[in-house]
C-alpha positions as CSV (number, residue, x, y, z in Angstrom):
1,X,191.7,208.6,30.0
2,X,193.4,208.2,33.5
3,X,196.2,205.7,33.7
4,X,197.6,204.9,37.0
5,X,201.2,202.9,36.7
6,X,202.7,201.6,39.5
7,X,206.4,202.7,40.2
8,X,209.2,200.3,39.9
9,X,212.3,202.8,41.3
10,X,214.2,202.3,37.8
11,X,214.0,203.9,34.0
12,X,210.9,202.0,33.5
13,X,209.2,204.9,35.0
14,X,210.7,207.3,33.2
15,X,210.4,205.5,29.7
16,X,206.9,204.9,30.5
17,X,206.1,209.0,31.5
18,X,207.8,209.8,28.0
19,X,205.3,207.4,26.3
20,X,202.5,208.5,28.1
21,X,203.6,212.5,27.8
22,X,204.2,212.2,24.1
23,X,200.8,210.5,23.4
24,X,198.8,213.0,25.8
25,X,197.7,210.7,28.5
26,X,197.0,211.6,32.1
27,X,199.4,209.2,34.0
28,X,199.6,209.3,37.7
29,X,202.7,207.2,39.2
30,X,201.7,205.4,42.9
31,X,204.2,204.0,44.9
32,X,202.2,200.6,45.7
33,X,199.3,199.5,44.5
34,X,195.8,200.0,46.1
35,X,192.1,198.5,45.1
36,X,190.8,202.2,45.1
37,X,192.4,202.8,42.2
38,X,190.2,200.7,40.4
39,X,187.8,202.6,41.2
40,X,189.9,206.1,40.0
41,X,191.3,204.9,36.5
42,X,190.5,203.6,33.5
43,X,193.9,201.7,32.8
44,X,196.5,200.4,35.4
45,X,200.0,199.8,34.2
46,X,202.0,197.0,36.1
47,X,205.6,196.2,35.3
48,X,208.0,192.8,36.0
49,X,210.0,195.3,38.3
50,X,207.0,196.0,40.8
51,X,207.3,194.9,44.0
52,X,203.2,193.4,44.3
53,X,203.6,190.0,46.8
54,X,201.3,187.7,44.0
55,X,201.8,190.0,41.4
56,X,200.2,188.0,38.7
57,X,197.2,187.1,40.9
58,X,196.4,190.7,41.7
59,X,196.0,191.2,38.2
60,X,194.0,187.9,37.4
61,X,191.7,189.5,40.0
62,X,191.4,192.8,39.2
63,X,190.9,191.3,34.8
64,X,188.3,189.4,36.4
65,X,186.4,191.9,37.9
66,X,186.3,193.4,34.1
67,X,186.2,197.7,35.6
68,X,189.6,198.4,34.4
69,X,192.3,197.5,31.8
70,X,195.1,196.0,33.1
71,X,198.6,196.6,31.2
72,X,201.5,194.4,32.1
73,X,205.1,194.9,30.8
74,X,207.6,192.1,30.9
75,X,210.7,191.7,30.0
76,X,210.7,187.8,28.6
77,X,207.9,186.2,26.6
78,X,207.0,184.0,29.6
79,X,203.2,184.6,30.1
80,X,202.6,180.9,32.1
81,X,201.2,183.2,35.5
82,X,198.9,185.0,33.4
83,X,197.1,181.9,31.4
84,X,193.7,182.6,32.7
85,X,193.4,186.3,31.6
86,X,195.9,185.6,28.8
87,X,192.8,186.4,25.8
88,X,190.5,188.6,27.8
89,X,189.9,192.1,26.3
90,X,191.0,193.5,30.0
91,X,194.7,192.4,30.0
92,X,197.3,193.3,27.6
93,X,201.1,192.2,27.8
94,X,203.8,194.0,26.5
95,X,207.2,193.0,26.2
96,X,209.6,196.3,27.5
97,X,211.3,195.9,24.2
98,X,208.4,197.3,22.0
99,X,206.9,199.3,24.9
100,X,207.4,202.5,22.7
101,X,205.2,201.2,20.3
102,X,202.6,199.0,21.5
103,X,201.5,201.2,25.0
104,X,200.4,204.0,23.2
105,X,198.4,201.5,20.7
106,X,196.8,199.8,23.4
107,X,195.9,202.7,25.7
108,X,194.3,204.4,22.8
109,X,192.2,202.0,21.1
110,X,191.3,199.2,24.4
111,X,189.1,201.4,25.8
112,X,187.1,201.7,22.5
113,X,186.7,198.0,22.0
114,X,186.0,197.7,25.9
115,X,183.1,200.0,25.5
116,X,181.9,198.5,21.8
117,X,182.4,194.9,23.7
118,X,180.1,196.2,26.5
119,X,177.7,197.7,24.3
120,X,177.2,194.2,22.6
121,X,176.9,192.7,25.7
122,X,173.9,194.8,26.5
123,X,172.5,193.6,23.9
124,X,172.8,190.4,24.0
125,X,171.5,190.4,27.7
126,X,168.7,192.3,26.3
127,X,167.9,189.6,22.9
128,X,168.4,186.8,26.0
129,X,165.9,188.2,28.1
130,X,163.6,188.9,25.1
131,X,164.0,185.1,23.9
132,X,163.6,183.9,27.5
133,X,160.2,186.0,27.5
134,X,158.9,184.5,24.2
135,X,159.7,181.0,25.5
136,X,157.7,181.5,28.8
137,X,154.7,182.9,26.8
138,X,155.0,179.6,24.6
139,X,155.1,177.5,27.4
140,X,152.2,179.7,28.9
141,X,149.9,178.9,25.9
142,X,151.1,175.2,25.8
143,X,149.4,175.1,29.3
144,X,146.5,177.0,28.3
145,X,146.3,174.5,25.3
146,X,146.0,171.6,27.6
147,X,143.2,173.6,29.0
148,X,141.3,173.6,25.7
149,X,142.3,177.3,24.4
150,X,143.3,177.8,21.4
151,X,146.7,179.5,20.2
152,X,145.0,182.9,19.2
153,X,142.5,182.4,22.3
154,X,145.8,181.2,24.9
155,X,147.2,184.8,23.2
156,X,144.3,186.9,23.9
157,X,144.3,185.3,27.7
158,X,147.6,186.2,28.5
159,X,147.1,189.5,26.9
160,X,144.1,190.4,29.2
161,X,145.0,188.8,32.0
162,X,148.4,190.8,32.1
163,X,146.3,194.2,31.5
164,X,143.6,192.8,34.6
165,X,146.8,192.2,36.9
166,X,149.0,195.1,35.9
167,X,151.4,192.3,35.2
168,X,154.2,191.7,32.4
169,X,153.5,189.2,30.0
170,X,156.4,187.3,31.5
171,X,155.2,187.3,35.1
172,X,151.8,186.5,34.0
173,X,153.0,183.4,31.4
174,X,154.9,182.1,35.1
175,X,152.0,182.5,37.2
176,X,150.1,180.4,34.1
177,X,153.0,177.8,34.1
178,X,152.7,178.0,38.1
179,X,149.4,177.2,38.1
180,X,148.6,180.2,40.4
181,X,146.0,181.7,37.7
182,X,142.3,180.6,37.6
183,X,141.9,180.0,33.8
């Protein structure tokens, strides 16, 4: 795991590359922040001390964009700024107070429910799509039924006719519902 923090010139940095030193992590410290580092790390820590002009909606933004955790540490319980990423798996607050034992918590296990989270949601694309299939074939052999065929014979059509075309069943239940099949 990389983890880039952004500096904040005070003992917040050094506090924070104790934490990170004791628990193994691979922290780099930047002097401002920059959208390549999305692209370099897996976590990026933020702190009320940083000097980001819309602090709060760089980070919305870069939660959004759901690539990289976002860790912000304040030093009140205000979280008002950060209401729209307040629940998302991407964005954790921590107040400075219990930084010692909530930032190694989070950096080690977030990144496990991130990937389980994505793994589910590959899924779940995948079941959608396979759903979305099923229903075009249904509507496919509704047509075909309208036609005369039967329900085994409006299966065997799309069948065939996806083999003759070189077609998916999808594609070929579309073109049915299209009318752009001779039946």
């Amino acid at each position: 795991m990389r983890v880039a923090v952004i500096k904040n010139s005070g003992n917040m940095d050094t506090k924070i590359e104790r934490i990170l030193k004791n628990n193994k992590i691979n922290g780099d410290f930047m002097e401002k922040f920059t959208r390549n580092s999305i692209n370099m790390y897996d976590t990026i820590i933020f702190t009320y001390k940083n000097n980001v002009p819309n602090l709060s909606k760089v980070i919305e933004q870069i939660v959004l964009e759901k690539k990289i955790l976002v860790v912000y540490i304040n030093n009140t319980l205000s979280v008002g700024q950060f209401y729209n990423v307040l629940d998302d798996i991407y964005f954790s607050i921590i107040n400075e107070q219990t930084l010692d034992i909530e930032l190694p918590i989070i950096l080690n296990n977030n990144p496990k429910f991130i990937n389980e989270i994505n793994l589910l949601n590959n899924e779940v694309n995948l079941l959608k799509d396979r759903l979305n299939t099923v229903n075009l074939i249904n509507n496919a052999k509704r047509v075909l039924s309208k036609k005369g065929y039967s329900e085994a014979d409006s299966h065997q059509f799309i069948q065939r006719k996806s083999m003759d075309l070189r077609l998916s069943k999808k594609m070929t239940a579309t073109l049915i519902i299209e009318n752009k099949i001779d039946f």
